[in-house]
Residue, then its C-alpha position, 0 to 999 in steps of 0.5 A: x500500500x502506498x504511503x498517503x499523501x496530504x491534500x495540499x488545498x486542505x493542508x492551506x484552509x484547515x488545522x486540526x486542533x489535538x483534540x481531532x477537531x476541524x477548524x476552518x476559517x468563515x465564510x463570507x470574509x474574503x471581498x466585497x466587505x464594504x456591502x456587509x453590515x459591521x455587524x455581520x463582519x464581526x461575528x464572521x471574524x472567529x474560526x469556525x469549529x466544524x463537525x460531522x461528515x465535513x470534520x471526519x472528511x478533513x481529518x482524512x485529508x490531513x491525516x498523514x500531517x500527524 
């Protein structure tokens, strides 16, 4: 069996904490900010704790970084 790769996109978008759990960063704070209330800006500004099938998938991906 040949050694598992890391999925370099994966490996630039999200950390997984020593816990196991997935972190991404939110959505909706890369452009076109000046349309967004100050309000919805301040509470995308933490990362985003995911669960579920998205975190398992994650953690696949970055398996070999451990």
């Amino acid at each position: 069996m040949p050694k598992l790769k890391t999925h370099k996109g994966m490996k630039k978008r999200f950390t997984v904490t020593a816990s196991g759990k997935a972190i991404a960063r939110s959505a909706g704070r890369g452009h076109i900010l000046s349309s967004k209330t100050a309000k919805r800006k301040r509470q995308l500004r933490g990362d985003t704790i995911l669960t579920g099938a998205m975190a398992l998938k994650i953690r696949e991906g970055l398996a070999p970084m451990k």
